[in-house]
C-alpha positions in Angstrom: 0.0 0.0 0.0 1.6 3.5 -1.3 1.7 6.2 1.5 -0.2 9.4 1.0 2.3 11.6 -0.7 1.4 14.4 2.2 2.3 12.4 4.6 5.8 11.6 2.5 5.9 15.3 2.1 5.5 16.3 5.6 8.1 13.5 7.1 10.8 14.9 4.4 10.2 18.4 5.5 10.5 17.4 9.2 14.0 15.8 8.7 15.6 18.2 6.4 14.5 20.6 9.4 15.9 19.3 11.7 19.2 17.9 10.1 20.0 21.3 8.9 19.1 23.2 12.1 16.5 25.0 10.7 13.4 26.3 12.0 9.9 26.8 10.5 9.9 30.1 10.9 13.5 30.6 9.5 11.7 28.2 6.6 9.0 30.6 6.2 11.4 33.4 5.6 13.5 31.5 3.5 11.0 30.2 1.2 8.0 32.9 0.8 5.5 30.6 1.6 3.1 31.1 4.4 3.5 30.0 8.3 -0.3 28.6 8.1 0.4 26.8 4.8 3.4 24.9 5.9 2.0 24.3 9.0 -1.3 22.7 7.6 1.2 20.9 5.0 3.2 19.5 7.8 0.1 18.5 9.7 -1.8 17.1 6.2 -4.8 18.9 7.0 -5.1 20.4 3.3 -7.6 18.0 1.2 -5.1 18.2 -1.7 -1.9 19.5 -0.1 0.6 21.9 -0.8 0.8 23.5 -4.4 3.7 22.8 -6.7 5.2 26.7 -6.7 5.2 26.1 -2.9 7.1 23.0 -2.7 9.5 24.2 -5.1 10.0 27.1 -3.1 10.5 25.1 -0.1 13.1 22.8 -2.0 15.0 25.8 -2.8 14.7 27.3 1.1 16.2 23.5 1.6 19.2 23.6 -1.3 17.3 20.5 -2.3 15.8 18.9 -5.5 12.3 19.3 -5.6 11.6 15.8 -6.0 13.0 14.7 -3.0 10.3 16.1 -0.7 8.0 13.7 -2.5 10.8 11.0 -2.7 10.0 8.3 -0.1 13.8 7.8 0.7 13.6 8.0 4.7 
């Protein structure tokens, strides 16, 4: 059974946090996207998720490749 990709999304977001020291709110700055939708992304409770400009944005905020927020490498 796949996992929901929001769920995949929201675990990869909490490790890269936390393995590069970084904070929501230093993720909000970074990125451009909205405290309230990365915290509803983190905590799935969007019906369909985060938008693709905002996960690319967050990718960037991460110096990561897009697809590996949806990448279920953990």
């Amino acid at each position: 059974m796949e996992k929901d990709i929001r769920q995949v999304v929201a675990k990869n977001v909490t490790y890269l946090l936390a393995i590069k020291n970084m904070s929501v709110n230093q993720l909000v700055e970074s990125s451009g996207v909205s405290w309230q939708s990365i915290q509803n992304m983190m905590k799935m409770k969007t019906k369909n998720g985060i938008t693709i400009v905002s996960l690319q944005k967050i990718a960037v905020a991460l110096e990561i490749n897009p697809g590996d927020l949806v990448d279920d490498w953990q």
